[in-house]
C-alpha positions as CSV (number, residue, x, y, z in Angstrom):
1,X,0.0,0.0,0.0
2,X,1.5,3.3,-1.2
3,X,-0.2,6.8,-0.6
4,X,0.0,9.7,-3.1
5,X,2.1,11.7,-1.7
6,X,4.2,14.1,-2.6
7,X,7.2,16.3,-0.5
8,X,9.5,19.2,-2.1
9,X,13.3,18.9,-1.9
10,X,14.2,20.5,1.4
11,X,16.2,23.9,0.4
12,X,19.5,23.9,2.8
13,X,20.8,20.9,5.5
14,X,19.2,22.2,8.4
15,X,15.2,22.3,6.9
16,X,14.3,18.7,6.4
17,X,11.6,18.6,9.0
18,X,10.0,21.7,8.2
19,X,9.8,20.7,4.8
20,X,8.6,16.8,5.9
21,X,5.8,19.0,7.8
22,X,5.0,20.9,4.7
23,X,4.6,17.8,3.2
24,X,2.1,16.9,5.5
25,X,0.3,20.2,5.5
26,X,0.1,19.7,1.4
27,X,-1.2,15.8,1.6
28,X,-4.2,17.4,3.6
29,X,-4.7,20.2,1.3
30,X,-3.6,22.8,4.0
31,X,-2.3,25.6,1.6
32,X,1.0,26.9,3.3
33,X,4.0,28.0,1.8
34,X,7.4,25.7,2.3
35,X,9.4,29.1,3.3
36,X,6.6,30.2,5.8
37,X,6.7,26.9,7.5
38,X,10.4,27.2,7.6
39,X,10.3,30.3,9.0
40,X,7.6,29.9,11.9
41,X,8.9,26.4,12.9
42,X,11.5,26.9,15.8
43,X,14.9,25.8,15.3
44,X,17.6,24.5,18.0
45,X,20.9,26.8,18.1
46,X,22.6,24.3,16.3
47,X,20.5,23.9,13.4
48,X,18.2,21.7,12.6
49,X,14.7,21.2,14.7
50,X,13.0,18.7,16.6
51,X,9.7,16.7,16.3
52,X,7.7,18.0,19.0
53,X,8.2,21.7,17.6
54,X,6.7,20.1,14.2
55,X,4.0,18.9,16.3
56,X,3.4,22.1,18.3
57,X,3.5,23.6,15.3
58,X,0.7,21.8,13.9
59,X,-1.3,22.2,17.0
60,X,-1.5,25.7,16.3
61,X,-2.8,25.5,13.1
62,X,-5.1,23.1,14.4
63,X,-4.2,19.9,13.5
64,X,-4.1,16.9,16.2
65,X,-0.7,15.6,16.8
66,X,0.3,12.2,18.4
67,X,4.4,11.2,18.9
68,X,5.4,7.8,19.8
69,X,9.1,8.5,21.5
70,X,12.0,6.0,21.9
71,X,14.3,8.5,23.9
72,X,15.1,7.3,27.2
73,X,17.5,9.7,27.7
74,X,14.5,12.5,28.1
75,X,11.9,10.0,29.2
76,X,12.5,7.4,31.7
77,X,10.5,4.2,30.9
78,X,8.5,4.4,34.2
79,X,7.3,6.8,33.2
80,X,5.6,5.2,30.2
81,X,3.9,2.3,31.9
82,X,0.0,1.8,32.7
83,X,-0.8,4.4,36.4
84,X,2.8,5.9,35.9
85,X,3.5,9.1,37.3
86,X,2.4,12.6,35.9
87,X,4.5,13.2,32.8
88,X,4.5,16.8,33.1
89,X,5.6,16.9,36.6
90,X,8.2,14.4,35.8
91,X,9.7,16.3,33.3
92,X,9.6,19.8,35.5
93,X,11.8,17.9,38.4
94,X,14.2,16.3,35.9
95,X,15.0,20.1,34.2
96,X,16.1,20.8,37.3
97,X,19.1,17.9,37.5
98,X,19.9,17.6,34.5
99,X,21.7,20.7,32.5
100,X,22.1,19.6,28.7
101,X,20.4,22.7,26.7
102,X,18.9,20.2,24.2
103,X,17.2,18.5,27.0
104,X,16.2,21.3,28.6
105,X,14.5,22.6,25.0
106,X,12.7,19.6,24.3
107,X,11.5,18.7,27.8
108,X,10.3,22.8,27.3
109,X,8.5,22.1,24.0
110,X,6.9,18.9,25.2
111,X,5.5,20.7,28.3
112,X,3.7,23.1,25.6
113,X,3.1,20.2,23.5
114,X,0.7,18.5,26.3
115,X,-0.3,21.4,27.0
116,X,-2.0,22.2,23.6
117,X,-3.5,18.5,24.0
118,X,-0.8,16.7,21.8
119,X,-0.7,12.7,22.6
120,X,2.0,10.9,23.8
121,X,2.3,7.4,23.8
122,X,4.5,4.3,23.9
123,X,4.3,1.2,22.3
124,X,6.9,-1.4,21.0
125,X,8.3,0.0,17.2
126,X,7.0,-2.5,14.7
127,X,5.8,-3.0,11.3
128,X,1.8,-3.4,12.3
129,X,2.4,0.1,14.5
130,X,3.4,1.6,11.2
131,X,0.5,-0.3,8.9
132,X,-1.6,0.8,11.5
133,X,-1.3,4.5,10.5
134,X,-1.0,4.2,6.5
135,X,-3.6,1.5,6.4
136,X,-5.9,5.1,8.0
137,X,-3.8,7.2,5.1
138,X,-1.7,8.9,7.4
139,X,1.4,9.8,6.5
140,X,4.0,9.5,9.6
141,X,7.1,12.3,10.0
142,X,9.6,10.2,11.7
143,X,13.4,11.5,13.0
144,X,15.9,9.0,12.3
145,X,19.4,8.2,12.2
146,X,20.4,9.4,8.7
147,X,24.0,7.8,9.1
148,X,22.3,4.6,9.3
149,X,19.4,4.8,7.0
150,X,21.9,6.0,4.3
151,X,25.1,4.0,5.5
152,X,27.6,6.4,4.9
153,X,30.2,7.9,7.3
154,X,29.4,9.8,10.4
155,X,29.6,13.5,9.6
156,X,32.1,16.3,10.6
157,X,31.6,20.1,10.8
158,X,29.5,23.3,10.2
159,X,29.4,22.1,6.6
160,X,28.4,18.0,7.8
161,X,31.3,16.5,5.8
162,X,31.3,12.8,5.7
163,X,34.4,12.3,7.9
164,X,34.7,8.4,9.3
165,X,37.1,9.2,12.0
166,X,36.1,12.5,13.7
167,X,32.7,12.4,12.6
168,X,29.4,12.0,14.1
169,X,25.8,10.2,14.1
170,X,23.6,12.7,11.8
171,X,20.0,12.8,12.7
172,X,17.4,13.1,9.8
173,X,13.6,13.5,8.9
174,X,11.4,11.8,6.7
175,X,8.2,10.6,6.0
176,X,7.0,7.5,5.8
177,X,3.7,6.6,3.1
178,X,3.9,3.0,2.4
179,X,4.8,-0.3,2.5
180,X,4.7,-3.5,1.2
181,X,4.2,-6.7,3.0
182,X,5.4,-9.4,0.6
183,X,9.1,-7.3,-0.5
184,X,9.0,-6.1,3.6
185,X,10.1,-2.9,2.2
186,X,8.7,1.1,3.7
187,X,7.9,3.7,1.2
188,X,10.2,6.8,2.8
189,X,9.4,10.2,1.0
190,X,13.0,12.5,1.7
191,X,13.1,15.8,1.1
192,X,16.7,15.5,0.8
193,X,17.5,15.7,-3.1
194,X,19.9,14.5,-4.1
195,X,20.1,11.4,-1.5
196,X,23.1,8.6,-1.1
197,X,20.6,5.7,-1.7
198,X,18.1,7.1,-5.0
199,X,17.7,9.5,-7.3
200,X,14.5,9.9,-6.2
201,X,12.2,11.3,-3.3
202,X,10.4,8.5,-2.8
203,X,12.1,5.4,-2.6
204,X,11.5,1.4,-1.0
205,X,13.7,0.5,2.1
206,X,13.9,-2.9,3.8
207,X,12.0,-2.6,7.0
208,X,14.3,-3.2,9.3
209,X,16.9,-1.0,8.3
210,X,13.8,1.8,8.7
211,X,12.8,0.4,12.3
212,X,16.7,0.3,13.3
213,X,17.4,3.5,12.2
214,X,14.4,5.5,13.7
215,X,15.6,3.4,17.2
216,X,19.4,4.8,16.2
217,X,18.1,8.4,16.6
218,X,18.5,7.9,20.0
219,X,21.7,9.5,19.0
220,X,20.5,12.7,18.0
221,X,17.7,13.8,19.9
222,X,15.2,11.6,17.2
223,X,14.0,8.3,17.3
224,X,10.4,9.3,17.1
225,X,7.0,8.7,15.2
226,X,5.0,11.9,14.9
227,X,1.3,11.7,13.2
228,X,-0.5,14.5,12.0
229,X,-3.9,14.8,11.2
230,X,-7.0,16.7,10.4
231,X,-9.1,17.6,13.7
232,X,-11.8,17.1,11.3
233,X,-11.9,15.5,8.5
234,X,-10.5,17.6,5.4
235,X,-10.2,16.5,1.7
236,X,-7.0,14.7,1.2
237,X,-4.5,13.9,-1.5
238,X,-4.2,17.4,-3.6
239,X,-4.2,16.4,-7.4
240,X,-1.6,19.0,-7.7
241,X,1.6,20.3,-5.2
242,X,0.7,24.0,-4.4
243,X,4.5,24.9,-4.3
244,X,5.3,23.4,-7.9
245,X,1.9,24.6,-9.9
């Protein structure tokens, strides 16, 4: 099962989940320009964004937002278990032990993310989780380890130069629209262009090189499922992309 979708190549390094969201916003015929999404979705001081700010960001606009997180290092897994304690709360106490800034900003932008009634939930990362979503034609906007989705060396610098010695783990956003059960491939739409494993935007990857490397964005602050939709129901599928006439 494939869905028509459709994502523009993401103009610089540091934009691939604004444009992922614009992507999104374009599936369910939400008329937005790619450079005003860019510009109103927060970004972290070191480039680059962070799923919950696409979520919040689609809150606002009125959209209902749901991320599945795999980052222990932000959420303990007590936390996630049936009568657990009070998220929120959970997150206040540990801002005020632990000092990383890119903790601090996302346990921040989850606070205003339940806030604005996002949903948070946990559940094992596996094929029927993903099925669950495209079988409903949603679209998911995961973060991801690009390092290991692409398999090339970790990157180095301001300018993220493939560098296998001093490098590093690069995170990544994309969106997932299909599958197919009998190959056991995903459908990944990147808004990277051009991309170390097609010459396309849309392209077939074996499933568990997608599961792996959305649980390798650990690494980066990633490893997340974030599903977008209508509050209510809207026409879907645009015959045409509004950013390409």
């Amino acid at each position: 099962m494939h869905l028509p979708f459709d994502i523009l190549p993401q103009p610089d390094e540091t934009t691939c989940g604004p444009t992922c969201l614009h992507a999104l916003y374009c599936y369910f015929n939400q008329e937005m320009p790619l450079p005003q999404v860019i510009r109103e979705v927060p970004m972290l001081e070191g480039g680059g964004t962070l799923a919950v700010l696409l979520a919040c960001h689609a809150l606002d606009k009125g959209f209902r937002a749901t991320i599945y997180s795999y980052k222990m290092q932000l959420f303990d897994p007590t936390w996630l278990m049936p009568g657990g304690p009070d998220i929120r709360d959970r997150l206040q106490k540990q801002m005020l032990f632990k000092n990383d800034p890119k903790l601090q900003a996302a346990s921040r932008a989850y606070l205003r993310f339940l806030d604005l009634g996002g949903q948070l939930r946990f559940e094992d990362l596996t094929l029927d989780l993903i099925r669950r979503y495209v079988k409903r034609e949603l679209p998911i906007i995961t973060g991801l380890s690009a390092t290991y989705l692409y398999r090339t060396p970790r990157e180095y610098g301001p300018l993220c130069e493939y560098d296998d010695i001093r490098g590093e783990p690069s995170g990544h956003f994309v969106v997932l629209c299909g599958y197919d059960k009998e190959r056991r491939t995903i459908a990944v739409a990147d808004p990277l262009l051009p991309n170390p494993v097609a010459d396309r935007q849309i392209y077939n990857v074996p499933i568990e090189r997608v599961l792996c490397a959305i649980l390798l964005g650990v690494l980066t602050y990633d490893a997340n499922l974030l599903i977008i939709q209508p509050r209510q129901e809207r026409q879907r599928h645009a015959s045409r992309h509004p950013d390409r006439g």
